[in-house]
C-alpha positions in Angstrom: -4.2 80.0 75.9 -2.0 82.7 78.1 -3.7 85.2 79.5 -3.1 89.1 78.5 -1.7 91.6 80.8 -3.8 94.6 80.4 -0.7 96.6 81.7 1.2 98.2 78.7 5.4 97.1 78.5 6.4 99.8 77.1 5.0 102.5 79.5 7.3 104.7 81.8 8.1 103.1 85.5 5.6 104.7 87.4 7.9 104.1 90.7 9.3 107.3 92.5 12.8 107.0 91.3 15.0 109.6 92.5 17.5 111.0 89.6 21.4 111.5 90.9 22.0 113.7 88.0 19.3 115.3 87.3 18.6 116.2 91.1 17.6 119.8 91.3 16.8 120.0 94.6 19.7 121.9 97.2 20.2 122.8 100.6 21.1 126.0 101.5 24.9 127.0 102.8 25.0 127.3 106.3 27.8 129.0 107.3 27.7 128.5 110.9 26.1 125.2 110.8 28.3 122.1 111.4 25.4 119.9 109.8 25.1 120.5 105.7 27.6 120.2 102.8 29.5 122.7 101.1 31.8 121.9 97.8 35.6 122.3 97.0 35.1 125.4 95.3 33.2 127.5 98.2 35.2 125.6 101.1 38.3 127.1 99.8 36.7 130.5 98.9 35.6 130.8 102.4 38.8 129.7 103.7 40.9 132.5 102.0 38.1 135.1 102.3 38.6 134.4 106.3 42.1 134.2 106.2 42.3 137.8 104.0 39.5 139.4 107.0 42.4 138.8 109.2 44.3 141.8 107.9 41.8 144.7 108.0 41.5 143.2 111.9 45.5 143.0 112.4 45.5 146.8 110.9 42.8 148.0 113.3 44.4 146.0 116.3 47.9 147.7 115.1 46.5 151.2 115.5 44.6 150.8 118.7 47.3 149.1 120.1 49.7 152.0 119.0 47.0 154.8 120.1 46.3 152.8 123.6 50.2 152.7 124.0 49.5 148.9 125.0 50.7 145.8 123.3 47.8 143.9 125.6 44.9 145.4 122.9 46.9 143.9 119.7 47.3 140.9 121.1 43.5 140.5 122.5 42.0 142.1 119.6 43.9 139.6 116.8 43.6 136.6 119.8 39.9 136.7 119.6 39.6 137.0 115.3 41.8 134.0 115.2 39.8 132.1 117.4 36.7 133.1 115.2 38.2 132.1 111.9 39.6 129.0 113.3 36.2 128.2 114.5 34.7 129.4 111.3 37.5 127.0 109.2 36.9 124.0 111.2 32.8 124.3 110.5 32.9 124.8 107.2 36.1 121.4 107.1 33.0 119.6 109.0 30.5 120.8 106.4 33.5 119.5 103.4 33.8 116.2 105.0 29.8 116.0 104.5 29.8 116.8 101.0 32.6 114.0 100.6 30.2 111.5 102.5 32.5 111.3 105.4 32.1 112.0 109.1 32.9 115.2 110.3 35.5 113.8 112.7 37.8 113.7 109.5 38.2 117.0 109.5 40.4 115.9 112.5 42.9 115.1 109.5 44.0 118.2 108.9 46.2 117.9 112.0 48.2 115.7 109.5 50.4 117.7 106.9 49.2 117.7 103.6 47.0 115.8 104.2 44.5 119.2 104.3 44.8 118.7 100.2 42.3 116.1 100.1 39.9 118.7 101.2 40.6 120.8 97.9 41.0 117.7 95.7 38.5 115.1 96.3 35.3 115.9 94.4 32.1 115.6 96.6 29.7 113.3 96.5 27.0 113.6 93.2 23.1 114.3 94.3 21.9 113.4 97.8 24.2 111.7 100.9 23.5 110.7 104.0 24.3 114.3 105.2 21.6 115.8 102.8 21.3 117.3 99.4 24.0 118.6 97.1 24.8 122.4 97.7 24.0 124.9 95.3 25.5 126.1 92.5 28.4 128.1 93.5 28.0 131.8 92.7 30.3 133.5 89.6 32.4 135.7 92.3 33.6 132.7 93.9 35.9 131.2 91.4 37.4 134.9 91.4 38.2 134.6 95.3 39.7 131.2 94.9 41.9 132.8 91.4 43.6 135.4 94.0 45.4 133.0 96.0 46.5 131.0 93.0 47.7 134.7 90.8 49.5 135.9 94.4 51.3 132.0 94.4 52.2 132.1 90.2 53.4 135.9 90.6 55.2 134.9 94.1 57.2 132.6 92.2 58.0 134.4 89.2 59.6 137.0 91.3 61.4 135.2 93.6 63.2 133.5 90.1 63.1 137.1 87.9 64.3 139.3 91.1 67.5 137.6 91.6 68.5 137.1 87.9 67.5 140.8 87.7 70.0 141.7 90.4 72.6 139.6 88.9 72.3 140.8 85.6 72.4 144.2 87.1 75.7 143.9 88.7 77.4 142.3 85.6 76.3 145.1 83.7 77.7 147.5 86.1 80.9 145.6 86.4 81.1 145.8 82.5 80.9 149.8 82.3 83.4 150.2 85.3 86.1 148.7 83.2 
């Protein structure tokens, strides 16, 4: 006769199984950190939040430069913020190329045109990589910085098609009263 197993078949594994999707555990953003992950959505909201910071700076440097009577200060004073954002950008492309389980020496392929979309396509990685947990949530606000760009692009292109209709329009009507 076969022995018994006294251990029940229909119990739950009792091995530590770690759970992709239901993962709750994150790491915090670092934003001046090459080592972490950060997803699509906040990469690109950080991107455009630096590149918009640029313009208060350009303003200030404008004036100083205007007040100073020397060019010198404008061209110091927007020198060093572009160095900082591109130093900025090129952490947080590292910290993209983490949450898409790649090296951070991809972000090297931004040299290459268009090639920058991947970053703001490819989806990242679900749960945990080799570069560490998933980031958090992203916060409500930052789908709203990542709309602006896209509004300013739709409404850019609208008016550069309505504007010159308009202005023909305009003049045909103006031809039509003269005669």
């Amino acid at each position: 006769m076969a022995e018994m197993s006294s251990s029940n078949p229909y119990a739950p594994p009792t091995a530590r199984v770690q759970d992709i999707h239901g993962n709750t555990q994150t790491q915090p953003i670092k934003l001046w950190s090459a080592a972490g992950r950060m997803g699509r959505l906040r990469y690109i909201g950080w991107s455009v939040l630096g590149s918009f910071a640029i313009v208060p700076v350009a303003a200030v440097a404008g004036v100083l430069g205007a007040a100073l009577g020397s060019e010198a200060v404008l061209y110091v004073l927007l020198g060093a913020a572009y160095i900082a954002y591109i130093v900025a950008w090129g952490i947080w492309t590292v910290q993209r190329c983490h949450d898409m389980n790649w090296s951070g020496w991809a972000a090297l392929l931004m040299i290459i045109p268009l090639v920058g979309l991947l970053f703001w396509f490819v989806p990242g990685t679900p749960g945990s990589n080799r570069f560490g947990a998933p980031p958090p949530p992203n916060p409500r606000g930052m789908a709203w910085i990542v709309a602006i760009p896209v509004v300013l692009f739709i409404v850019g292109i609208l008016a550069a098609i309505a504007l010159p209709a308009y202005q023909d329009y305009t003049k045909r009507a103006r031809a039509l009263q003269t005669r």
